[in-house]
N, CA, C and O atoms as CSV, one atom per row, in Angstrom:
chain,resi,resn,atom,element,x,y,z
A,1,UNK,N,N,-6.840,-16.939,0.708
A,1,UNK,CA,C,-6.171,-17.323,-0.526
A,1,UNK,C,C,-4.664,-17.357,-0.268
A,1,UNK,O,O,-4.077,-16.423,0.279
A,2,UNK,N,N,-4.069,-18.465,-0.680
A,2,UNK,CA,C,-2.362,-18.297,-1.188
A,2,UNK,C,C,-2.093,-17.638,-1.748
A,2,UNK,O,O,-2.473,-17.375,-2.889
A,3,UNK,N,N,-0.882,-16.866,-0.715
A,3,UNK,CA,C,0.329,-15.925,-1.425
A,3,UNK,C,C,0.879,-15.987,-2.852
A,3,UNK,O,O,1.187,-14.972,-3.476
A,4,UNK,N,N,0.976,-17.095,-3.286
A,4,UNK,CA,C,0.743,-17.947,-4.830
A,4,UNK,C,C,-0.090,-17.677,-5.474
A,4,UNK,O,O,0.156,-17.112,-6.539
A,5,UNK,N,N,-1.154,-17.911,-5.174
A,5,UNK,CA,C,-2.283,-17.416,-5.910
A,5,UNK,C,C,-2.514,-16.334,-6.145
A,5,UNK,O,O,-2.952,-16.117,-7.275
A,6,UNK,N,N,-2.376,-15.449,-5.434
A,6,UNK,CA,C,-2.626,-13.985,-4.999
A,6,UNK,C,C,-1.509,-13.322,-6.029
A,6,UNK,O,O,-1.678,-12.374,-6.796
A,7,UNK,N,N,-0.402,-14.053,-5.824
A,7,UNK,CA,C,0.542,-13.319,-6.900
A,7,UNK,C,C,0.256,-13.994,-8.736
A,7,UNK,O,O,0.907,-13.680,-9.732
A,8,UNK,N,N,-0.523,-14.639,-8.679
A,8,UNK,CA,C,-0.399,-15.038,-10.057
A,8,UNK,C,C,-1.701,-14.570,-10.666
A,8,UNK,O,O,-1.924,-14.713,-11.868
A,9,UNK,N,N,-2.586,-13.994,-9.808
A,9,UNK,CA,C,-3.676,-13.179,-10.257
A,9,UNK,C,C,-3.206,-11.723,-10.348
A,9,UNK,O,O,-4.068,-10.958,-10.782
A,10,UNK,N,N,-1.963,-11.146,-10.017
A,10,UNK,CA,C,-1.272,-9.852,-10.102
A,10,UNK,C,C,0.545,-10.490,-11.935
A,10,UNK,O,O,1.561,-9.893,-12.291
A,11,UNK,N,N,0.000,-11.646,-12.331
A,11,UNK,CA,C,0.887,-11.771,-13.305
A,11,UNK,C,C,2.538,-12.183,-13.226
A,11,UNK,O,O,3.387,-12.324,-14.106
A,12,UNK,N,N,2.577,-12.296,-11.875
A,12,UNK,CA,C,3.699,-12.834,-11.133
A,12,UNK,C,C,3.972,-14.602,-10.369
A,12,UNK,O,O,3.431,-15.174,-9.422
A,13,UNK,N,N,4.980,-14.978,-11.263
A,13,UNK,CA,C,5.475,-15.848,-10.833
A,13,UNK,C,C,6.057,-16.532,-9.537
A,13,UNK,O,O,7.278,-16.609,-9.400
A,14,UNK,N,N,5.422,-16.899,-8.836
A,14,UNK,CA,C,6.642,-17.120,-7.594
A,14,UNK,C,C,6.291,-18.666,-7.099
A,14,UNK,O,O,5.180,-19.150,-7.314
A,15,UNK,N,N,7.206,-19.301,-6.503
A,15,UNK,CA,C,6.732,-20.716,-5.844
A,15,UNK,C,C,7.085,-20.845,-4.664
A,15,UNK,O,O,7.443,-19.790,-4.141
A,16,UNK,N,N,7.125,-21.768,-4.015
A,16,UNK,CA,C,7.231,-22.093,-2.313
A,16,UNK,C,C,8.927,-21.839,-1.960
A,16,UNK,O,O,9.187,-21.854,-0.756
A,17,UNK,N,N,10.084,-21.610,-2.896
A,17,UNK,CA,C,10.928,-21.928,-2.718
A,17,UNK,C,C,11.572,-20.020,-2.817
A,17,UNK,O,O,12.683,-19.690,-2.402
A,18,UNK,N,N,10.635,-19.111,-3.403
A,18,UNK,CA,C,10.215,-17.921,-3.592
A,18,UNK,C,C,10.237,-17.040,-1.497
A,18,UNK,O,O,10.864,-16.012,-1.241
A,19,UNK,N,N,9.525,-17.720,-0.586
A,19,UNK,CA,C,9.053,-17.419,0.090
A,19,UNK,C,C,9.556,-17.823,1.373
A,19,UNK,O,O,9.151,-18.823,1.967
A,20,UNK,N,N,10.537,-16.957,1.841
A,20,UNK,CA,C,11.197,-17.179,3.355
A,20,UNK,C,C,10.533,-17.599,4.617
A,20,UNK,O,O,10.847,-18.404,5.494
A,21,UNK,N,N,9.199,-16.558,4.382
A,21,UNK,CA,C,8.277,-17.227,6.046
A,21,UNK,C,C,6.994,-16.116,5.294
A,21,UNK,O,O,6.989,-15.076,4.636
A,22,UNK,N,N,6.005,-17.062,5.855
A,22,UNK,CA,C,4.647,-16.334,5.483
A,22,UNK,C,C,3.824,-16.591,6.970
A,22,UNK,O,O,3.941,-17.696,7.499
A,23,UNK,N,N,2.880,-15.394,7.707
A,23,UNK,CA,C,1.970,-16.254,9.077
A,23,UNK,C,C,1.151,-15.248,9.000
A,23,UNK,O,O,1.517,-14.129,8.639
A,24,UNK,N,N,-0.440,-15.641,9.444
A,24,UNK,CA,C,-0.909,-15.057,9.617
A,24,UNK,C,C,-0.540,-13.859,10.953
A,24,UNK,O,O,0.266,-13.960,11.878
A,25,UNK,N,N,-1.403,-12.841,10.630
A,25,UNK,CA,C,-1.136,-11.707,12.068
A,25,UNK,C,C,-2.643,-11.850,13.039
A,25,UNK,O,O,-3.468,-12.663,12.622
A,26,UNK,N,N,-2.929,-11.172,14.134
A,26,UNK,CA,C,-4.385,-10.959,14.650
A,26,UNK,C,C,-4.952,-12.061,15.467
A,26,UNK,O,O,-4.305,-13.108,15.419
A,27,UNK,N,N,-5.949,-12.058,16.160
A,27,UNK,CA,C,-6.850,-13.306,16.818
A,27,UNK,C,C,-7.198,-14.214,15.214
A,27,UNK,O,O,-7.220,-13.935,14.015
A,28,UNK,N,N,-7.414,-15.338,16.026
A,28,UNK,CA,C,-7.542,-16.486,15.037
A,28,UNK,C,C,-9.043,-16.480,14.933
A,28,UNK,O,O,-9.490,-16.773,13.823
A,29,UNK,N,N,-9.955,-16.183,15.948
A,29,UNK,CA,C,-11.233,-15.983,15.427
A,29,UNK,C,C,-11.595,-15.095,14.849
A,29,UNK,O,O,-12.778,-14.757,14.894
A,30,UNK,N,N,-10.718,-14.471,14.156
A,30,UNK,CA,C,-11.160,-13.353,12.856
A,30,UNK,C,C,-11.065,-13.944,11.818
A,30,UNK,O,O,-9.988,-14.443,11.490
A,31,UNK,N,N,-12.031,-14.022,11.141
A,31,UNK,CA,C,-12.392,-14.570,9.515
A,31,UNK,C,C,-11.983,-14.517,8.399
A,31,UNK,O,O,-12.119,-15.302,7.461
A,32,UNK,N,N,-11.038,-12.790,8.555
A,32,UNK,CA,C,-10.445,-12.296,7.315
A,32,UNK,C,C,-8.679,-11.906,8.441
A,32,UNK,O,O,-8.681,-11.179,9.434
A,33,UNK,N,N,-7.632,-12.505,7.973
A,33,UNK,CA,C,-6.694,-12.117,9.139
A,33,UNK,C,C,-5.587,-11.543,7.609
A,33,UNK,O,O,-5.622,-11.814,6.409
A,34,UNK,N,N,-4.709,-10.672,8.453
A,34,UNK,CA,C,-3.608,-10.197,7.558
A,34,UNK,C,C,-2.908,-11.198,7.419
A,34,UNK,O,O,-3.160,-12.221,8.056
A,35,UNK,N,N,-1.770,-11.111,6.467
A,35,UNK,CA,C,-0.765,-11.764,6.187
A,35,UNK,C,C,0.648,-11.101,6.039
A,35,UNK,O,O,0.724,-10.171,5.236
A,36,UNK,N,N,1.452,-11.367,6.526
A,36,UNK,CA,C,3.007,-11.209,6.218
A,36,UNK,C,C,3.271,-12.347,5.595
A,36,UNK,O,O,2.976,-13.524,5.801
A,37,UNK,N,N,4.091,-11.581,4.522
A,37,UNK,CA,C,5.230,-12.791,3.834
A,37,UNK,C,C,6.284,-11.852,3.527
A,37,UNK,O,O,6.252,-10.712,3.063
A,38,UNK,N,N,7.370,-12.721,3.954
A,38,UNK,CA,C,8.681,-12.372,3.829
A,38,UNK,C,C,9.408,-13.152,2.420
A,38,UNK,O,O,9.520,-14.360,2.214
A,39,UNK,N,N,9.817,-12.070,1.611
A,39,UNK,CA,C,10.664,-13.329,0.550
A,39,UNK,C,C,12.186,-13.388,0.227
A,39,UNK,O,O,12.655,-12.250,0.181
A,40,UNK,N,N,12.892,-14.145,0.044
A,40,UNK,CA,C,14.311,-14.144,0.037
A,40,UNK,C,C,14.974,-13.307,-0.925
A,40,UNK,O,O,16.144,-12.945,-0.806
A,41,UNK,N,N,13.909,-12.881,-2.263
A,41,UNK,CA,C,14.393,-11.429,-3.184
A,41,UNK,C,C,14.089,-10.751,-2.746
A,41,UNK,O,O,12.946,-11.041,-2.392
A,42,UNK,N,N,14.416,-9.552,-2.338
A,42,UNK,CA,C,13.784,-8.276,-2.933
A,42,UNK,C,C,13.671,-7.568,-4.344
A,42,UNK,O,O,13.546,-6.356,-4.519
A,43,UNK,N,N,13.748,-8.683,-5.451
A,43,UNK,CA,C,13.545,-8.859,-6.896
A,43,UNK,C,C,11.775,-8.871,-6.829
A,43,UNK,O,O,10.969,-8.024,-7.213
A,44,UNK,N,N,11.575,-10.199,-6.177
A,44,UNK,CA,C,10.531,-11.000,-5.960
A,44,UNK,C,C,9.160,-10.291,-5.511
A,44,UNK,O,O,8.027,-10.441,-5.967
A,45,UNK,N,N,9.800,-9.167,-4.087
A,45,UNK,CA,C,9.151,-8.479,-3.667
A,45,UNK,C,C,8.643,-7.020,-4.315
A,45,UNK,O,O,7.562,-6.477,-4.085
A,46,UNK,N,N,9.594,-6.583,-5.091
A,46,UNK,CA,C,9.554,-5.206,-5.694
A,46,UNK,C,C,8.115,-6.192,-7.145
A,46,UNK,O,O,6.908,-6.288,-6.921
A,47,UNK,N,N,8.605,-6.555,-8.026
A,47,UNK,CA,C,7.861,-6.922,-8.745
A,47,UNK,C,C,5.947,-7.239,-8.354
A,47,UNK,O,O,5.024,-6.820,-9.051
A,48,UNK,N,N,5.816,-8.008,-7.168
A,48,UNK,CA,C,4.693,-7.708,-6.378
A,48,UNK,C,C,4.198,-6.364,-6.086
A,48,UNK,O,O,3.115,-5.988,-6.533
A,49,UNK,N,N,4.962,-5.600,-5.337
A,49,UNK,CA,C,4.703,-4.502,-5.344
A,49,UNK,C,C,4.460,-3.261,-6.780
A,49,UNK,O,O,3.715,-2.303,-6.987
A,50,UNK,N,N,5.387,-3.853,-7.405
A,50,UNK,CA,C,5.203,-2.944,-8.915
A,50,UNK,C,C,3.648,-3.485,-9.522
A,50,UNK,O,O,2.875,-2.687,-10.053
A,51,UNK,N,N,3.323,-4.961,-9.358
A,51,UNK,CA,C,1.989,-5.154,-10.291
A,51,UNK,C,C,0.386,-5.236,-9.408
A,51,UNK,O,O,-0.771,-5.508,-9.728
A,52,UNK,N,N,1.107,-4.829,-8.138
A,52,UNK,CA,C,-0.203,-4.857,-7.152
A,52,UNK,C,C,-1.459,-3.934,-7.608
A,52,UNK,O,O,-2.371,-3.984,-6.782
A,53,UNK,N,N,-1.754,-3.003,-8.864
A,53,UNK,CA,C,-2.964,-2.691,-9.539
A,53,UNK,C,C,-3.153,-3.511,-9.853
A,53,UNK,O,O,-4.330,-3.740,-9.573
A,54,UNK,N,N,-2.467,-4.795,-10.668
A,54,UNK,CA,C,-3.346,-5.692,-11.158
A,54,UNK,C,C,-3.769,-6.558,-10.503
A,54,UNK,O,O,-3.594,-7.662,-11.018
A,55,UNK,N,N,-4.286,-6.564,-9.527
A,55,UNK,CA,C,-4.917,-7.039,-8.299
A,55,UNK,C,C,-6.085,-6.532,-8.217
A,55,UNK,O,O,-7.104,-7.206,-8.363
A,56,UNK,N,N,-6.076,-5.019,-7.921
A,56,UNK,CA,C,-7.324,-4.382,-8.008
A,56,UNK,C,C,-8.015,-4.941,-8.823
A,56,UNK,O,O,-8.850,-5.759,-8.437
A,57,UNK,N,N,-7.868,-4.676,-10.052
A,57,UNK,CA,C,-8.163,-4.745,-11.116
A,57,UNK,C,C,-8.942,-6.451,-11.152
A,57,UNK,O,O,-10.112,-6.564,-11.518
A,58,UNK,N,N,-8.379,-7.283,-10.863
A,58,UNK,CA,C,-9.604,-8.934,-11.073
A,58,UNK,C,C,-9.605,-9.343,-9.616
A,58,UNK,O,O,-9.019,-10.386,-9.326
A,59,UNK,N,N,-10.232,-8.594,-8.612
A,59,UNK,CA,C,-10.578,-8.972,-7.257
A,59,UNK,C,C,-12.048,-9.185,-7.690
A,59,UNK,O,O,-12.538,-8.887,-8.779
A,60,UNK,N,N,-12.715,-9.811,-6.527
A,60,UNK,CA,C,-14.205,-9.981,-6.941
A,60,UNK,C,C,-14.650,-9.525,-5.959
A,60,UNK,O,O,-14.620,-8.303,-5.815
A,61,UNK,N,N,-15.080,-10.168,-5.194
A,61,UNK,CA,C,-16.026,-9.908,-4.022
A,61,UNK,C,C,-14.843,-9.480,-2.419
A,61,UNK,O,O,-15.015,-8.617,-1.559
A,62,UNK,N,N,-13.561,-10.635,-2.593
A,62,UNK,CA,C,-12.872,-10.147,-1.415
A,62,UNK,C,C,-11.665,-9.017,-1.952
A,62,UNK,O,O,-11.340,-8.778,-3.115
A,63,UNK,N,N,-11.099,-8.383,-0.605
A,63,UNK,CA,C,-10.124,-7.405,-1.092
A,63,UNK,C,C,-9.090,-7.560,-0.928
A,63,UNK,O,O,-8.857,-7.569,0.281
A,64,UNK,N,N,-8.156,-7.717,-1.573
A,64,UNK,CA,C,-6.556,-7.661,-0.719
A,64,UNK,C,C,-6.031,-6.497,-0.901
A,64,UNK,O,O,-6.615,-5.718,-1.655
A,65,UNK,N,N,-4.913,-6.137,-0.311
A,65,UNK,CA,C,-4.237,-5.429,-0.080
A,65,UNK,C,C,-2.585,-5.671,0.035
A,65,UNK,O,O,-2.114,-6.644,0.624
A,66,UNK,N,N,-2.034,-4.969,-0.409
A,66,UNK,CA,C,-0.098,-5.119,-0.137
A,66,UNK,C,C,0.009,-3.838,-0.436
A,66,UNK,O,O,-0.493,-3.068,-1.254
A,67,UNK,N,N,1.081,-3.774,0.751
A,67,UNK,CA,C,2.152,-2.840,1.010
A,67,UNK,C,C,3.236,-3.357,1.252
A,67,UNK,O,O,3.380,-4.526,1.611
A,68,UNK,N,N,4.462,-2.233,1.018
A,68,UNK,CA,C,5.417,-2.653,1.799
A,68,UNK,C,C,5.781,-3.070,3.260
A,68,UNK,O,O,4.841,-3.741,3.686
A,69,UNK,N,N,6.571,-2.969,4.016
A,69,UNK,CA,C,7.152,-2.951,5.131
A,69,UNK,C,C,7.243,-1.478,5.088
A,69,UNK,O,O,7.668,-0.789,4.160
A,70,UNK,N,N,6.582,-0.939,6.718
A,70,UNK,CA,C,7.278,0.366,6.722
A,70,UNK,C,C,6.910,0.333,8.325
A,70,UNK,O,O,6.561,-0.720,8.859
A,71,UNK,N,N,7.000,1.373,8.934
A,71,UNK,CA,C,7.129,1.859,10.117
A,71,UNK,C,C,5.807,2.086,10.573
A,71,UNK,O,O,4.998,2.486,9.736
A,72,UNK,N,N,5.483,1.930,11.586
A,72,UNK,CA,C,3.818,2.555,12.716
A,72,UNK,C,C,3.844,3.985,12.137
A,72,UNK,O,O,2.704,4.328,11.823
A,73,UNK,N,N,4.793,4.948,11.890
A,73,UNK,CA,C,4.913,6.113,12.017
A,73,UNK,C,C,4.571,6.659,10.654
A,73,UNK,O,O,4.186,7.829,10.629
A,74,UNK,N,N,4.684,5.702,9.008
A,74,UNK,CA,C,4.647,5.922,7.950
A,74,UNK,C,C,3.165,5.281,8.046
A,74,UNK,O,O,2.286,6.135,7.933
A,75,UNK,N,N,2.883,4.475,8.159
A,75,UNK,CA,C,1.597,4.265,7.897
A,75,UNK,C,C,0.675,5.056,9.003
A,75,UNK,O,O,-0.456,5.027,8.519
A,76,UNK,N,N,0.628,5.670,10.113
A,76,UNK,CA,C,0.087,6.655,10.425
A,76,UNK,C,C,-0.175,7.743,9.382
A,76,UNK,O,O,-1.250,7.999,8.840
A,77,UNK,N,N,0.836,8.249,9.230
A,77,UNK,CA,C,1.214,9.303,8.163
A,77,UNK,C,C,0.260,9.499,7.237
A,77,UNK,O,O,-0.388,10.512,6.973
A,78,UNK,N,N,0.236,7.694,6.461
A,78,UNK,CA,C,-0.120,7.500,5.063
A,78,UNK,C,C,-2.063,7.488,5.189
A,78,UNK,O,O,-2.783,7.742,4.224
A,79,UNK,N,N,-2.591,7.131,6.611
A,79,UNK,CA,C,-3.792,6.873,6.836
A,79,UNK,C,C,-4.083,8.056,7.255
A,79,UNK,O,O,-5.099,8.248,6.588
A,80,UNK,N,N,-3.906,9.238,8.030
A,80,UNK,CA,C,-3.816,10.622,8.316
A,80,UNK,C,C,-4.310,11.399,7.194
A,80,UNK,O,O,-5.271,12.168,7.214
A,81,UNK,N,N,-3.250,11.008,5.813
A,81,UNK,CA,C,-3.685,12.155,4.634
A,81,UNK,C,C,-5.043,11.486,4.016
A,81,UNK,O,O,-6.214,11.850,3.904
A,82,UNK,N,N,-4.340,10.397,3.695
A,82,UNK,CA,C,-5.705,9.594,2.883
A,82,UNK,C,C,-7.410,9.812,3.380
A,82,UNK,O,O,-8.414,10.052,2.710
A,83,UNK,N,N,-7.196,9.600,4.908
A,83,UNK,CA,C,-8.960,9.940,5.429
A,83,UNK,C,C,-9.427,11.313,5.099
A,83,UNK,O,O,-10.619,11.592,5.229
A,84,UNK,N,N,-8.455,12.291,4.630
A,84,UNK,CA,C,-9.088,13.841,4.668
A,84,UNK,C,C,-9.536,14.296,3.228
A,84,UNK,O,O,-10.057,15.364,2.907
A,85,UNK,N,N,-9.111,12.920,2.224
A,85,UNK,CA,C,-9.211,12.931,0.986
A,85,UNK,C,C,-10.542,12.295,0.572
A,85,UNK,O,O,-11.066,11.393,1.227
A,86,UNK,N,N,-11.124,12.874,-0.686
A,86,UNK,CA,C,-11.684,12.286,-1.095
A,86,UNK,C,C,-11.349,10.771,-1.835
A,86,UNK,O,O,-10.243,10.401,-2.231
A,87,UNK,N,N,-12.620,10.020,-1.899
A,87,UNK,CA,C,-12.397,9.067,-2.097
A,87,UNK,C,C,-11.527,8.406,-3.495
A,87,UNK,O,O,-10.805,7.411,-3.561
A,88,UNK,N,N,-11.889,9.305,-4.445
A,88,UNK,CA,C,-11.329,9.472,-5.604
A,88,UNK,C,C,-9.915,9.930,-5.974
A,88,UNK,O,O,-9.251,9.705,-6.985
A,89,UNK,N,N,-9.680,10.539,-5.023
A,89,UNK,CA,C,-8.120,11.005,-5.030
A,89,UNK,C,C,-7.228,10.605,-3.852
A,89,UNK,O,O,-6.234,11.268,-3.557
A,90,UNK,N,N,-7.666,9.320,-3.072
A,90,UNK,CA,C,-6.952,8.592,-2.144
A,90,UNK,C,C,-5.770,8.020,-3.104
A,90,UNK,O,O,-4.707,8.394,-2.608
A,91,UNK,N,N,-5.605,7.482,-3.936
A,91,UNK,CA,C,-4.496,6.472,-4.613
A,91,UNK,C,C,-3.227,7.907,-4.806
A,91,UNK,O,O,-2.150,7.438,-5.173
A,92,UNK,N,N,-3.184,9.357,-4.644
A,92,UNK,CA,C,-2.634,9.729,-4.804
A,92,UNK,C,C,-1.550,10.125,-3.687
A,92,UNK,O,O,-0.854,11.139,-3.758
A,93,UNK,N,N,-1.512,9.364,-2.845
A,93,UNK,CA,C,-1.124,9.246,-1.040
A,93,UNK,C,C,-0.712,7.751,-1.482
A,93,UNK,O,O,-1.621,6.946,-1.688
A,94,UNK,N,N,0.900,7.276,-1.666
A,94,UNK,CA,C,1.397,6.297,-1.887
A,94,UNK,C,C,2.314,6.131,-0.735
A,94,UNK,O,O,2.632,7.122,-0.078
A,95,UNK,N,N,2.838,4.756,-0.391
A,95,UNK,CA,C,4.497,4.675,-0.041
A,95,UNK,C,C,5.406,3.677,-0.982
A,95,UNK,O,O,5.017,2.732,-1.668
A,96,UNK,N,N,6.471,4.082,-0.837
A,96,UNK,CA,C,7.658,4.346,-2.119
A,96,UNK,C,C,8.678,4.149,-0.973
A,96,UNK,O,O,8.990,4.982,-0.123
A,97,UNK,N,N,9.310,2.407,-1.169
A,97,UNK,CA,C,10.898,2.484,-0.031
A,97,UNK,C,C,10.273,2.744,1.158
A,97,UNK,O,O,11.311,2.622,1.807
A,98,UNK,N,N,9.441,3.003,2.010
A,98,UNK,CA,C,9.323,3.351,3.285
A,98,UNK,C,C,8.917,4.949,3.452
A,98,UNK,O,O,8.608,5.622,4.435
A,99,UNK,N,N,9.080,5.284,1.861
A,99,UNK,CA,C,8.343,6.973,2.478
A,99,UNK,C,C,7.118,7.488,1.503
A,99,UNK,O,O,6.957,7.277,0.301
A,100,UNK,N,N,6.369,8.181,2.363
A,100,UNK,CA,C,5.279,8.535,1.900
A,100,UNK,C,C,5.134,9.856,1.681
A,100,UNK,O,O,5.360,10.921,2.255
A,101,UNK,N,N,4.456,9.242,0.148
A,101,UNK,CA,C,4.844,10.270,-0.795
A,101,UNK,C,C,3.035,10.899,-1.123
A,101,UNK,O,O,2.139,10.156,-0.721
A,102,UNK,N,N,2.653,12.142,-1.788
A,102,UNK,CA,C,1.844,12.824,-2.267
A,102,UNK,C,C,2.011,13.653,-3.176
A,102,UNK,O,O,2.768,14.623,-3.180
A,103,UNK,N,N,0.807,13.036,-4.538
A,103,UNK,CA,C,0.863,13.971,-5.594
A,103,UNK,C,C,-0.438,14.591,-5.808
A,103,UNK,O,O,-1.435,14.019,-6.248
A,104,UNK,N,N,-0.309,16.206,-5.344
A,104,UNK,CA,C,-1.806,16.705,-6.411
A,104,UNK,C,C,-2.575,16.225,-7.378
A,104,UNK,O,O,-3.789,16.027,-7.345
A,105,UNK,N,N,-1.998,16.087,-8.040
A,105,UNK,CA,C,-2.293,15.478,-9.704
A,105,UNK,C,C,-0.897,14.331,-10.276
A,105,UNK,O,O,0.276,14.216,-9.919
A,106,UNK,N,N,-1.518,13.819,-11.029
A,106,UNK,CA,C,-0.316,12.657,-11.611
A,106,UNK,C,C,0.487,12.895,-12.485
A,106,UNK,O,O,1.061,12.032,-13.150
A,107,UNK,N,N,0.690,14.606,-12.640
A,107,UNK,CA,C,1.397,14.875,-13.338
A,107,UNK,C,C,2.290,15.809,-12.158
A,107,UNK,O,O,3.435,16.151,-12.452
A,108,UNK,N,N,1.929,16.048,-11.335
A,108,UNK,CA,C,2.826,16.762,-10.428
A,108,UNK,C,C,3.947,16.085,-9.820
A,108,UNK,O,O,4.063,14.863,-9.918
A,109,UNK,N,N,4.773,16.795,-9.206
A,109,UNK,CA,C,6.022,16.023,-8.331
A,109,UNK,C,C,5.167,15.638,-6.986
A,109,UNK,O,O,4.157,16.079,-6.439
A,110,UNK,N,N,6.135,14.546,-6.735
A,110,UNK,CA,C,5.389,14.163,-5.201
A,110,UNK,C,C,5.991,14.800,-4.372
A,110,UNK,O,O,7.041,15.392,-4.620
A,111,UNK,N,N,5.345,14.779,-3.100
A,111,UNK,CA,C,5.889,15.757,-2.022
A,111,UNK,C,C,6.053,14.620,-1.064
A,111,UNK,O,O,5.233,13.703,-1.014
A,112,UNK,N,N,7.434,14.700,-0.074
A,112,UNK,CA,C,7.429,13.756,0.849
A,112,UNK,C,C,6.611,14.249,1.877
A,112,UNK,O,O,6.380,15.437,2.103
A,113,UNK,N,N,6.006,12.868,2.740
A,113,UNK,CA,C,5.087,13.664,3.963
A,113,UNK,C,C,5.995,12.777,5.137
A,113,UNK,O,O,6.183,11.566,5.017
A,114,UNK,N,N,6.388,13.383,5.994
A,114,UNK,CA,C,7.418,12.988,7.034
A,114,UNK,C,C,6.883,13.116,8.226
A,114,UNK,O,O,7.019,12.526,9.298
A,115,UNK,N,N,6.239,14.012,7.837
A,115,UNK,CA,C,5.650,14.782,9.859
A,115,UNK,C,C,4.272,14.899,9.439
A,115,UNK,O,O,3.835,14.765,8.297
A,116,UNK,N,N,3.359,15.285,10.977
A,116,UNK,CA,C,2.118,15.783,11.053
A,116,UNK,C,C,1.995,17.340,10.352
A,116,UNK,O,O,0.956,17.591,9.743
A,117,UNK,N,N,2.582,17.913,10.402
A,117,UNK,CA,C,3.112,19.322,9.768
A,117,UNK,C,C,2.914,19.244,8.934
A,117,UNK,O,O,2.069,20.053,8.551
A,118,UNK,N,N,3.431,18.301,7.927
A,118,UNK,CA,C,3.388,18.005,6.569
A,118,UNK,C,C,2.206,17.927,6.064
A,118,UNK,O,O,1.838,18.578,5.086
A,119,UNK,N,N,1.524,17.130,6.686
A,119,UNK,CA,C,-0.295,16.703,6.958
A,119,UNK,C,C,-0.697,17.773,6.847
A,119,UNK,O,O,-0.921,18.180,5.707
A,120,UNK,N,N,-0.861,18.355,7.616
A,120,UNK,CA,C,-1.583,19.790,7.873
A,120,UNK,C,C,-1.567,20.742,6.669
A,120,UNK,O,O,-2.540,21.228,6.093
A,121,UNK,N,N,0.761,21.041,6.199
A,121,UNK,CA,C,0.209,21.921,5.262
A,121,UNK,C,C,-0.355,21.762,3.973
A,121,UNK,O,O,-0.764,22.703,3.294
A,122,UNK,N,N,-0.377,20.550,3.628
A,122,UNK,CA,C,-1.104,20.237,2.394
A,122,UNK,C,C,-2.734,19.845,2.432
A,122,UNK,O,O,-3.441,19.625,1.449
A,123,UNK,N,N,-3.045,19.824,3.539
A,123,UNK,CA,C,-4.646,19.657,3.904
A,123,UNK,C,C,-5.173,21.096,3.699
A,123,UNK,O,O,-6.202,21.363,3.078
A,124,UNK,N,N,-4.206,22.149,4.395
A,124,UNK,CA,C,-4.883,23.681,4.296
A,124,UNK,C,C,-4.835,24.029,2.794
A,124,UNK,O,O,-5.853,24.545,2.332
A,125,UNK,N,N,-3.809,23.821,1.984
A,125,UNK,CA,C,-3.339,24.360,0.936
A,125,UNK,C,C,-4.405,23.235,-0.004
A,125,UNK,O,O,-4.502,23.531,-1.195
A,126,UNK,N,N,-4.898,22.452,0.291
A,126,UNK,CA,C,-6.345,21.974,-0.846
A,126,UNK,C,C,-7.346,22.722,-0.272
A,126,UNK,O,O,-7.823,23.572,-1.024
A,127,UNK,N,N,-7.852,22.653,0.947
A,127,UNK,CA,C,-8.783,23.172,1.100
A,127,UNK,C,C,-8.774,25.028,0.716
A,127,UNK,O,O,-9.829,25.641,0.555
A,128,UNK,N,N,-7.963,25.422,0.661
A,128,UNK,CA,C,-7.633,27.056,0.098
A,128,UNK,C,C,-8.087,27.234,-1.663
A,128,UNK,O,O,-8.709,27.990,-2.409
A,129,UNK,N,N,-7.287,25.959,-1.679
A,129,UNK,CA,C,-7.546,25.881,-3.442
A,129,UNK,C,C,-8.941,25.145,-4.101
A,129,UNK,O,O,-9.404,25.031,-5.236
A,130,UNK,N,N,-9.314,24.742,-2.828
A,130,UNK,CA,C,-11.117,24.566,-3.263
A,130,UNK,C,C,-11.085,23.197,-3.660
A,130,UNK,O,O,-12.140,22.825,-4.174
A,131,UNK,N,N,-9.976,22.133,-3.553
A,131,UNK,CA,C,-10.216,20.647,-3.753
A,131,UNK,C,C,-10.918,19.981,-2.367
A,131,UNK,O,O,-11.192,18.781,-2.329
């Protein structure tokens, strides 16, 4: 699907003139390949990123996904906490600007996770508390 499309099923406006460089990533004989797109706002981009639930929300059968831009080292990070989580409380393992953030509950403060350390002490400290 178009980046276009994709954004106007998330309630966002954008057109070809919106979009600096878009290419696929991966071998070409893969069926489902990522996408980068780069856009000349970062108006353009934050707004995507702000309505990307509503994506979830009218997907059908395929899935997309967006994130920001961030580092090998943040998305390590961010895939590290998330696998030790249940499935239900994965969305609470976000990134925000390039850093990844974790909230107990959605009423709690988030905690930055920076290091493997970080990982660890909040993995012991659920499992202590019986989540």
């Amino acid at each position: 699907m178009h980046a276009i499309e994709i954004a106007k099923m998330m309630d966002v406006t954008i057109t070809h003139d919106d979009i600096e460089v878009a290419h696929f990533t991966g071998a070409k004989d893969v069926q489902q390949r990522d996408v980068i797109v780069r856009f000349y706002s970062r108006e353009t981009c934050q707004k995507l990123l702000k309505n990307r639930k509503k994506l979830q929300k009218k997907q059908s059968d395929r899935k997309y996904f967006i994130f920001e831009d961030c580092t090998k080292r943040a998305m390590a990070l961010f895939s590290k906490m998330r696998q030790h989580l249940p499935e239900d409380t994965k969305f609470h393992v976000y990134i925000r600007n390039g850093r990844v953030l974790y909230r107990p509950s959605l009423q709690a403060k988030p905690v930055v996770i920076d290091r493997d350390q970080t990982v660890s002490d909040l993995l012991l400290k659920l499992k202590l508390n019986g989540a």
